[in-house]
KETI-509968 format. One record per atom (N, C-alpha, C): x, y, z; residue number from 1; atom name. Coordinates in nm, 2 decimals. Layout:
BEGIN
east | north | up | nr | atom
X | Y | Z | NUM | CA $
...
***
This chain:
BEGIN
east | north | up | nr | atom
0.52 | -2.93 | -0.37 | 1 | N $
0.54 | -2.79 | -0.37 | 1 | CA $
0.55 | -2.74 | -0.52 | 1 | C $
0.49 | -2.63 | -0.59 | 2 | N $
0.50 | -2.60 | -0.72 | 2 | CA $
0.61 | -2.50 | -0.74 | 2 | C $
0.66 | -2.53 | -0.88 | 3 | N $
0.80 | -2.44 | -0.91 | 3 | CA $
0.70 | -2.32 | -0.94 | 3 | C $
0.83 | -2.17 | -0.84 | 4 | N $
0.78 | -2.05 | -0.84 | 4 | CA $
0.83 | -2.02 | -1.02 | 4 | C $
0.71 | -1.93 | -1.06 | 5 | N $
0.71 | -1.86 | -1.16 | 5 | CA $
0.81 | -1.78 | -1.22 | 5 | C $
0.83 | -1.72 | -1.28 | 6 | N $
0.98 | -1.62 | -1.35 | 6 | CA $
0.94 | -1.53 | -1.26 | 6 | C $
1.01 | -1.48 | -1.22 | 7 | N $
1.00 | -1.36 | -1.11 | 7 | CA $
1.01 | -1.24 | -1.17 | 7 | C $
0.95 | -1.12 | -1.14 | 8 | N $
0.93 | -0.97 | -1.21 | 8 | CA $
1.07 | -0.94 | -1.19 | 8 | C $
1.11 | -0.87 | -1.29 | 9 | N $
1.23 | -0.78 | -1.26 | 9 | CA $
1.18 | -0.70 | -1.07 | 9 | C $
1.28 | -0.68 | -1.00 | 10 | N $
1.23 | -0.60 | -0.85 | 10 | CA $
1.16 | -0.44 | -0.90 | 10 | C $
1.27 | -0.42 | -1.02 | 11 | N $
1.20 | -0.28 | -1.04 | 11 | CA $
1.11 | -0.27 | -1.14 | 11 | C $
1.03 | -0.35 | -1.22 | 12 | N $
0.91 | -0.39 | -1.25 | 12 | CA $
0.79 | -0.38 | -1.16 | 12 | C $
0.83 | -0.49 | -1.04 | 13 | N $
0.75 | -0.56 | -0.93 | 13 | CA $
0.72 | -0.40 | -0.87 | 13 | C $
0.85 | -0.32 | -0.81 | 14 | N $
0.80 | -0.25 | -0.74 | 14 | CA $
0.71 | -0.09 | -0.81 | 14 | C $
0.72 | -0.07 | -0.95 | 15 | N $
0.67 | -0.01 | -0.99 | 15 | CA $
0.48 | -0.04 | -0.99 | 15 | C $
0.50 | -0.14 | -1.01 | 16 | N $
0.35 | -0.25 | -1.01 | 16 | CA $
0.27 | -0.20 | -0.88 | 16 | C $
0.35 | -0.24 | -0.78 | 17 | N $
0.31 | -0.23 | -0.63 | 17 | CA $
0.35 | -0.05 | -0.60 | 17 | C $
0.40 | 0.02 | -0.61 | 18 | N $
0.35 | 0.18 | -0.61 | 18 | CA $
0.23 | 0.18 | -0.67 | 18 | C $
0.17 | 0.16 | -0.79 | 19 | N $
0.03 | 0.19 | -0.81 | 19 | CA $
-0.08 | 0.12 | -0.69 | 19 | C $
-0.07 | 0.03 | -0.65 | 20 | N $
-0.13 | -0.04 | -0.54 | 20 | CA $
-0.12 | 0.04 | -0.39 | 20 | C $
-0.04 | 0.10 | -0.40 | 21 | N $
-0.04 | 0.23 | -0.32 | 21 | CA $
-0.13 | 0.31 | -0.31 | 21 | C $
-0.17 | 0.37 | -0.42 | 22 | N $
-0.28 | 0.45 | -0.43 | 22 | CA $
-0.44 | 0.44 | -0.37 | 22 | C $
-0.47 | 0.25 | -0.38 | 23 | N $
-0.59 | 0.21 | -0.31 | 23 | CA $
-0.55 | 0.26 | -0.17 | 23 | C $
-0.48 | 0.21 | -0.07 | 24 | N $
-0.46 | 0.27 | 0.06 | 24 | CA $
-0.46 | 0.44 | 0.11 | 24 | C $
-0.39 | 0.46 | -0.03 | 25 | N $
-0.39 | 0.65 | -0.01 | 25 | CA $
-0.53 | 0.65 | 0.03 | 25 | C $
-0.64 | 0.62 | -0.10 | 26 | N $
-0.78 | 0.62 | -0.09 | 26 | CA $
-0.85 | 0.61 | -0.01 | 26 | C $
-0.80 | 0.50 | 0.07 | 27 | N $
-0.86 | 0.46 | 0.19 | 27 | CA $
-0.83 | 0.53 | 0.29 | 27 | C $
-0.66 | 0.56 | 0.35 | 28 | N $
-0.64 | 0.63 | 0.42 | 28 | CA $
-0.71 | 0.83 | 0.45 | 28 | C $
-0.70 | 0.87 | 0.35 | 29 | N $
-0.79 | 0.97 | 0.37 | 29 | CA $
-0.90 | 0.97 | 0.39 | 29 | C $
-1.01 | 0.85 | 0.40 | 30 | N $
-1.13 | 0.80 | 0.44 | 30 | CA $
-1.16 | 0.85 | 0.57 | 30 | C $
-1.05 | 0.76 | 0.67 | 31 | N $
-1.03 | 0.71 | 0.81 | 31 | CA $
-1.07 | 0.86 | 0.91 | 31 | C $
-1.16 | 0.82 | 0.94 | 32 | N $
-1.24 | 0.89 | 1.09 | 32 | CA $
-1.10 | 0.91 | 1.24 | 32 | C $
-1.01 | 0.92 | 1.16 | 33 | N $
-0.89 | 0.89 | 1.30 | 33 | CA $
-0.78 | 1.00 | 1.27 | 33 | C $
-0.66 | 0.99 | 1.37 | 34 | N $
-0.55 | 1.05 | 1.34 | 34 | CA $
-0.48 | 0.96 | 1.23 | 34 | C $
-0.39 | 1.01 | 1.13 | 35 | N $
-0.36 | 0.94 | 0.98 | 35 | CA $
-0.19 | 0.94 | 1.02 | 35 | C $
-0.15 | 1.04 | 1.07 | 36 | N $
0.00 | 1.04 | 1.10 | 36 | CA $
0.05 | 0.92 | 1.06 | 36 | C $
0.01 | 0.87 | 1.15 | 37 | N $
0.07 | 0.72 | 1.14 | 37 | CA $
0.12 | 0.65 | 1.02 | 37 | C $
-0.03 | 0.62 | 0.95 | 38 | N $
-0.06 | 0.59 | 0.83 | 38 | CA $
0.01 | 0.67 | 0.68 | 38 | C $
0.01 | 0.79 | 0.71 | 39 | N $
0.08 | 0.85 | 0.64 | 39 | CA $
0.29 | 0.84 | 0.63 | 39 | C $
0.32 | 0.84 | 0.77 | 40 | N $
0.45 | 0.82 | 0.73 | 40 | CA $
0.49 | 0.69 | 0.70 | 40 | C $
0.43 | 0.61 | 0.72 | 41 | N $
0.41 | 0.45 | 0.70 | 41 | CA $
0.45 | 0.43 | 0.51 | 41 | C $
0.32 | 0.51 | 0.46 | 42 | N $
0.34 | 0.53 | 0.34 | 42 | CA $
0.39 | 0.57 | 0.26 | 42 | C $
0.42 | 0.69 | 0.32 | 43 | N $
0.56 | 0.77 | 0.29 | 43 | CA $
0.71 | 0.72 | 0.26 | 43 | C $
0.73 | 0.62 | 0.33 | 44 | N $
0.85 | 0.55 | 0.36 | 44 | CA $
0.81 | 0.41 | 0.28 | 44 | C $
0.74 | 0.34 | 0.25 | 45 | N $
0.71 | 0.27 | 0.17 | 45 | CA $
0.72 | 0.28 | 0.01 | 45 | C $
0.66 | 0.40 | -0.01 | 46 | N $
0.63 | 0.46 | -0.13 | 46 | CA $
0.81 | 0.54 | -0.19 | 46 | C $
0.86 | 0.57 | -0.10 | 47 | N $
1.02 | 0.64 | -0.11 | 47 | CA $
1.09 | 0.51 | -0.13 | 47 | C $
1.07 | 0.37 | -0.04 | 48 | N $
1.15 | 0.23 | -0.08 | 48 | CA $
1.14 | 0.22 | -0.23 | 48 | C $
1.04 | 0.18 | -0.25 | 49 | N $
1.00 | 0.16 | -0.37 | 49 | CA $
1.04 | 0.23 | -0.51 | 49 | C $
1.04 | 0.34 | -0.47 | 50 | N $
1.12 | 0.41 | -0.60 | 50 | CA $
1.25 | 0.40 | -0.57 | 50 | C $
1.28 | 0.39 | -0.53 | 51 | N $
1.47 | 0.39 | -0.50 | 51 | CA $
1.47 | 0.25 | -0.54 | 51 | C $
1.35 | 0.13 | -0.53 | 52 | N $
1.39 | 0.03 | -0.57 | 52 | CA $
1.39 | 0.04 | -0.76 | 52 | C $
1.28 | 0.10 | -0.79 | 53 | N $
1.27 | 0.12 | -0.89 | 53 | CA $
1.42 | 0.16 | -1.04 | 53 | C $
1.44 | 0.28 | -0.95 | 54 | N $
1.56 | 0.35 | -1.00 | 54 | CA $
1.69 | 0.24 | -1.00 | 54 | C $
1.68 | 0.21 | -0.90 | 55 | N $
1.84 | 0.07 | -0.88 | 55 | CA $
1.80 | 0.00 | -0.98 | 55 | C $
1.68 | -0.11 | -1.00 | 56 | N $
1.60 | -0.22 | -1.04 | 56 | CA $
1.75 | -0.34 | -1.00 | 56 | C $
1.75 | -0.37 | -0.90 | 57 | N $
1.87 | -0.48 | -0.84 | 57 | CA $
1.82 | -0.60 | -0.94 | 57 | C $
1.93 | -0.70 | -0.96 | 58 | N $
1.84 | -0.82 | -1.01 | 58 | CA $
1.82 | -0.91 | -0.90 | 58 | C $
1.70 | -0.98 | -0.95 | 59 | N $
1.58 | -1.03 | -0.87 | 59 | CA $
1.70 | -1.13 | -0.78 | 59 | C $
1.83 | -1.23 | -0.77 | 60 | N $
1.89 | -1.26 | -0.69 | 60 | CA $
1.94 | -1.15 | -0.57 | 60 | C $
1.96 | -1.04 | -0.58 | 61 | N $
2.02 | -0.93 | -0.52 | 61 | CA $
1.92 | -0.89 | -0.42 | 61 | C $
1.78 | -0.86 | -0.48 | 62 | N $
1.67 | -0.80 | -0.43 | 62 | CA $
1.69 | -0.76 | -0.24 | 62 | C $
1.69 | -0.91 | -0.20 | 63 | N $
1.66 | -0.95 | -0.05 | 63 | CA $
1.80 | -0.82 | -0.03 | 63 | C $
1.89 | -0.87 | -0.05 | 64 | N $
2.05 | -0.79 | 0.04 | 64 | CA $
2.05 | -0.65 | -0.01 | 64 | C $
1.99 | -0.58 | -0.11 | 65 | N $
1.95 | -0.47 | -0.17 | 65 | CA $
1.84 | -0.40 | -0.04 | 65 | C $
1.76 | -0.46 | -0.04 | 66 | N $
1.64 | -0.43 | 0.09 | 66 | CA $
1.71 | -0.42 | 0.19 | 66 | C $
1.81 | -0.48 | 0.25 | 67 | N $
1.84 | -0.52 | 0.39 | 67 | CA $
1.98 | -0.38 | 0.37 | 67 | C $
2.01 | -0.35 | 0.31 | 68 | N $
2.11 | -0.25 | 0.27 | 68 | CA $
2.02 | -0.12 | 0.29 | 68 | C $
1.91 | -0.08 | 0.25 | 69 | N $
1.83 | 0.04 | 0.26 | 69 | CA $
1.77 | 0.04 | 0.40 | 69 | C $
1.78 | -0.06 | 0.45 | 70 | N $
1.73 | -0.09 | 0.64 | 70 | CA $
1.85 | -0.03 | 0.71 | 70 | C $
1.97 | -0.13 | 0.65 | 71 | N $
2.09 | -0.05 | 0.75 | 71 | CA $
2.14 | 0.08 | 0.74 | 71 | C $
2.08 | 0.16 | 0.66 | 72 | N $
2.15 | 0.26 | 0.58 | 72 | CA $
2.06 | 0.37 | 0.65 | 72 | C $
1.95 | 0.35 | 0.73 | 73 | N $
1.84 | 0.42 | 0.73 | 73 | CA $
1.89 | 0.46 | 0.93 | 73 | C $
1.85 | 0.58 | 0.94 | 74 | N $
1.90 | 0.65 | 1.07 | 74 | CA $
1.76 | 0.60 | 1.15 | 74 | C $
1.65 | 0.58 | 1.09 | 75 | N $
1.59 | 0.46 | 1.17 | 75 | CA $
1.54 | 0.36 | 1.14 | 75 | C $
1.58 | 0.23 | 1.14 | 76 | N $
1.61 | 0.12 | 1.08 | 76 | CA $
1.53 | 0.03 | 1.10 | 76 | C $
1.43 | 0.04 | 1.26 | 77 | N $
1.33 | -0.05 | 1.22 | 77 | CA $
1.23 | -0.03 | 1.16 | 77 | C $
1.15 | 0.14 | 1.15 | 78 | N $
1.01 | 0.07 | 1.06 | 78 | CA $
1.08 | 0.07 | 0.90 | 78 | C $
1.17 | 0.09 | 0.86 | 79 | N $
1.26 | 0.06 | 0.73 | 79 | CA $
1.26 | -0.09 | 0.65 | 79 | C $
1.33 | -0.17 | 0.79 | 80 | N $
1.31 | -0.27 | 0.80 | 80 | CA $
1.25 | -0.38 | 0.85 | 80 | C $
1.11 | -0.34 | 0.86 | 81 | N $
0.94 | -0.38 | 0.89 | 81 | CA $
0.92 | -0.39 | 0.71 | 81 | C $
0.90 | -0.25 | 0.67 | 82 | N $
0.88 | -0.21 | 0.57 | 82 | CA $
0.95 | -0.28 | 0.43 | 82 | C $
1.08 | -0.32 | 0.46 | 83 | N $
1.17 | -0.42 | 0.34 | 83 | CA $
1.06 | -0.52 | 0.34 | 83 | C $
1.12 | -0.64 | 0.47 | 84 | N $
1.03 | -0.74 | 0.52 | 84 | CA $
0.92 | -0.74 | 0.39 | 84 | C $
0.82 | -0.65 | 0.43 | 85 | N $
0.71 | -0.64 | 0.38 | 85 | CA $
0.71 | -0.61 | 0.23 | 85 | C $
0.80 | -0.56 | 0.19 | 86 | N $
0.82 | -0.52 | 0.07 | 86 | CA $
0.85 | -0.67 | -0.06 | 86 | C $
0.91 | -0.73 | 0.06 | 87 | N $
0.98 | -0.86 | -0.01 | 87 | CA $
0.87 | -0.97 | -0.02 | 87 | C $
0.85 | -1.00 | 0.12 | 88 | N $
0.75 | -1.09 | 0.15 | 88 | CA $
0.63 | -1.09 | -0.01 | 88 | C $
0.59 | -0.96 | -0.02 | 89 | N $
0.49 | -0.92 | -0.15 | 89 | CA $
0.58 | -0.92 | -0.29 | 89 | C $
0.67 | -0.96 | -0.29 | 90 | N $
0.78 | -0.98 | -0.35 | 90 | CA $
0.79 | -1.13 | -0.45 | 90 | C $
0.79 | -1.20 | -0.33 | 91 | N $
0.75 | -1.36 | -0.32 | 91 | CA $
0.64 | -1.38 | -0.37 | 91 | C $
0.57 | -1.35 | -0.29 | 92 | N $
0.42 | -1.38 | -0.32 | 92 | CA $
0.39 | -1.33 | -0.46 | 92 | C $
0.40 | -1.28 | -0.57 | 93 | N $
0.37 | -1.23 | -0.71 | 93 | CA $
0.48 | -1.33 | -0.77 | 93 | C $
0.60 | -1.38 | -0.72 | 94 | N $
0.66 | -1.49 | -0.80 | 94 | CA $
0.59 | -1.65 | -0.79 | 94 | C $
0.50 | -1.65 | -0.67 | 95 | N $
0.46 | -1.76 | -0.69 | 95 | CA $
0.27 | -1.79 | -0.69 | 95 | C $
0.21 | -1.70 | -0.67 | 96 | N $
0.07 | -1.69 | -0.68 | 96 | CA $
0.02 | -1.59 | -0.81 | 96 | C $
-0.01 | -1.64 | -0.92 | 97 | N $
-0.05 | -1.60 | -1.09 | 97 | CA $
-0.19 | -1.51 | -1.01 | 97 | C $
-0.25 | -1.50 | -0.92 | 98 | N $
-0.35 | -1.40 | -0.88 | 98 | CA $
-0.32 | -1.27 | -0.84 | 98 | C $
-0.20 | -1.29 | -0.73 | 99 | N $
-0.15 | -1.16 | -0.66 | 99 | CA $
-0.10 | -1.08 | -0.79 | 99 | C $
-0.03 | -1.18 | -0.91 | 100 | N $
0.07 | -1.12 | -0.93 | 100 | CA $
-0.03 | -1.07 | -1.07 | 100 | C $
-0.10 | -1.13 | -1.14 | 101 | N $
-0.19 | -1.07 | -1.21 | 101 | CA $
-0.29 | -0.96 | -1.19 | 101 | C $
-0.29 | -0.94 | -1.07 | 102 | N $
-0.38 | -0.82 | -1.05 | 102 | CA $
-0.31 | -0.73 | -0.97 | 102 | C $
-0.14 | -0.72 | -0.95 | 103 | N $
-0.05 | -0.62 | -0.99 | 103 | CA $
-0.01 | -0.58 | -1.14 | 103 | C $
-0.04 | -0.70 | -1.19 | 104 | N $
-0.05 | -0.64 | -1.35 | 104 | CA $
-0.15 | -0.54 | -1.43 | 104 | C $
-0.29 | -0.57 | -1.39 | 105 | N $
-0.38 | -0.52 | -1.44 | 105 | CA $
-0.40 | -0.35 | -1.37 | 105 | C $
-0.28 | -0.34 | -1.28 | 106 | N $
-0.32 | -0.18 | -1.20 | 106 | CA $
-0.35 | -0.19 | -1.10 | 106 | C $
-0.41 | -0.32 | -1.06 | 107 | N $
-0.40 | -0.29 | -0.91 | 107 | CA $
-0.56 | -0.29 | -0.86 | 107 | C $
-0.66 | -0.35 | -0.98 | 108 | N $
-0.81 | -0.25 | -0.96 | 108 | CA $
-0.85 | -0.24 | -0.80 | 108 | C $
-0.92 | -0.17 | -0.73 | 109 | N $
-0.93 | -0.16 | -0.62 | 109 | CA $
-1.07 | -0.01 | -0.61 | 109 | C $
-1.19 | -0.03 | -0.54 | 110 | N $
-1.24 | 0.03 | -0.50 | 110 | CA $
-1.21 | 0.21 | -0.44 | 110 | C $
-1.12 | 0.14 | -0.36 | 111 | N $
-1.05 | 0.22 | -0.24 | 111 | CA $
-0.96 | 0.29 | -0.33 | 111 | C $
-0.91 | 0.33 | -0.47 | 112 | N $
-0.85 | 0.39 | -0.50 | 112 | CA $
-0.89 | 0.51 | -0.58 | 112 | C $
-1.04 | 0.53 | -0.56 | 113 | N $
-1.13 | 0.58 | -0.58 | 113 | CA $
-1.24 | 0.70 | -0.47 | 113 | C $
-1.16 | 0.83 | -0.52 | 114 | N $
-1.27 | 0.89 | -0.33 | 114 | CA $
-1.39 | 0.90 | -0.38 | 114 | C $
-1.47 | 0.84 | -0.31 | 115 | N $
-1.61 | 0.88 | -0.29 | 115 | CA $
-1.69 | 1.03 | -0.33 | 115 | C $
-1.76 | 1.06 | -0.37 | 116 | N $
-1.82 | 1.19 | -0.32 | 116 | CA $
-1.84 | 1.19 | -0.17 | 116 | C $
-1.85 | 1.28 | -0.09 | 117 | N $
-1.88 | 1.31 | 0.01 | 117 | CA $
-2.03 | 1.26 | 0.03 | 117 | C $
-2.13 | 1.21 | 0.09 | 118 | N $
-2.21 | 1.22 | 0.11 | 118 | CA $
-2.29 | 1.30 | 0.21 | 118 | C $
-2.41 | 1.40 | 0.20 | 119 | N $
-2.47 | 1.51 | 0.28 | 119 | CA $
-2.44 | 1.53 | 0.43 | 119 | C $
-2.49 | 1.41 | 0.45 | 120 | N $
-2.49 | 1.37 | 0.58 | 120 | CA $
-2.33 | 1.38 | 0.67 | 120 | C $
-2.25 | 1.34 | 0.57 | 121 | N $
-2.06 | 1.32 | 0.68 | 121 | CA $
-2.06 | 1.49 | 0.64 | 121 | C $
-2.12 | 1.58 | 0.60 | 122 | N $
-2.10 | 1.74 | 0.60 | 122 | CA $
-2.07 | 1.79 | 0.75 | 122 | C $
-2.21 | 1.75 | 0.79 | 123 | N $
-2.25 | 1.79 | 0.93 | 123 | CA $
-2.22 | 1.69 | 1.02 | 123 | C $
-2.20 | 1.54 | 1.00 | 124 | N $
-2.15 | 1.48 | 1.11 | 124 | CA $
-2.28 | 1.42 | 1.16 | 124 | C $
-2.40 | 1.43 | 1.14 | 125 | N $
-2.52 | 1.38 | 1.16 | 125 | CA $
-2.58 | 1.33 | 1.05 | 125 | C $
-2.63 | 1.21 | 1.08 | 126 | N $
-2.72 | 1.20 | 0.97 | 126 | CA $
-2.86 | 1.26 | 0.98 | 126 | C $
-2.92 | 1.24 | 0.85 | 127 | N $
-3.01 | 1.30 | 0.78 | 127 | CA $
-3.10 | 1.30 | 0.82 | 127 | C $
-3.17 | 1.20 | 0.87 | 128 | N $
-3.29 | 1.15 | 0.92 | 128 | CA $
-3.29 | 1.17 | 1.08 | 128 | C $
-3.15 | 1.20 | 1.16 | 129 | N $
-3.22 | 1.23 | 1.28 | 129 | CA $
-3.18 | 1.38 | 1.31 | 129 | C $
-3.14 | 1.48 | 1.22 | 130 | N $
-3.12 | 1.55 | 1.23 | 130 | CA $
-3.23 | 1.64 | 1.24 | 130 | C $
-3.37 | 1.64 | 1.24 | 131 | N $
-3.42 | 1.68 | 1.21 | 131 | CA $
-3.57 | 1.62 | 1.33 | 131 | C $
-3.54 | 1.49 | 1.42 | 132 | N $
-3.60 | 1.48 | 1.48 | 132 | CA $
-3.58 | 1.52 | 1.65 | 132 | C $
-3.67 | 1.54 | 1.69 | 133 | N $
-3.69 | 1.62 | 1.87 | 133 | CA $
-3.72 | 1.49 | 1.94 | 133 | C $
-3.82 | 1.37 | 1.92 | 134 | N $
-3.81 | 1.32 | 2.05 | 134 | CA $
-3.75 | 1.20 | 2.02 | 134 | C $
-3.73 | 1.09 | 2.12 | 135 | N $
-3.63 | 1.01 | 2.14 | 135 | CA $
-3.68 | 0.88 | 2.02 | 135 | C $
-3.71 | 0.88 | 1.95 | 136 | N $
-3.76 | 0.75 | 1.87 | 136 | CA $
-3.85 | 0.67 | 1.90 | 136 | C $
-3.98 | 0.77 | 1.97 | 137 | N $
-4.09 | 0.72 | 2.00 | 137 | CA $
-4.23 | 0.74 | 1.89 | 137 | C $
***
């Protein structure tokens, strides 16, 4: 097993991982679907995170810090779905030099980037059959 790395300060870590937020924002306004979902998901993630920020617990505290903002929360499981997940990615940047290096660098990501619209998602048709009558004969 390899010894885990110096661990980020939490409120380092979680500042790092708010920008990493942003690719999903990107993405999520993409999505051909209802976002609700997605959105308060994020919402509540993105509000963890700076409260983690603002505290900055030290990194022994971290886990009981999270599990404190679950119990404290009038609804407690997607809270603490959301810790879970918060920590888990937590870990994983103390012991993988990849995850945790490219929360350093910003996060780079495609998806944190909107697109131009392209012509065609205007109208919901594309281009090329928009314009033909018989069946693709």
């Amino acid at each position: 097993m390899r010894p885990e790395a110096t661990p980020l300060p939490p409120g380092e870590f979680c500042r790092l991982l708010l920008k990493a937020l942003e690719a999903s924002e990107g993405r999520r306004r993409r999505r051909k679907r209802d976002q609700t979902p997605d959105a308060i998901g994020l919402g509540l993630k993105r509000e963890l995170l700076q409260r983690a920020i603002a505290a900055n617990p030290a990194p022994a505290e971290f886990e009981g810090w999270l599990l404190a903002q679950a119990l404290a929360a009038p609804a407690s499981g997607p809270v603490r779905a959301l810790c879970a997940e918060i920590f888990d990615e937590y870990r994983l940047a103390a012991v993988d030099p990849a995850f945790r290096g490219w929360l350093e660098q910003g996060a780079p990501s495609a998806d944190a980037e909107e697109p131009a619209p392209r012509p065609e998602a205007e109208s919901g048709w594309p281009r090329a059959a928009a314009g033909r009558t018989d069946a693709g004969s």
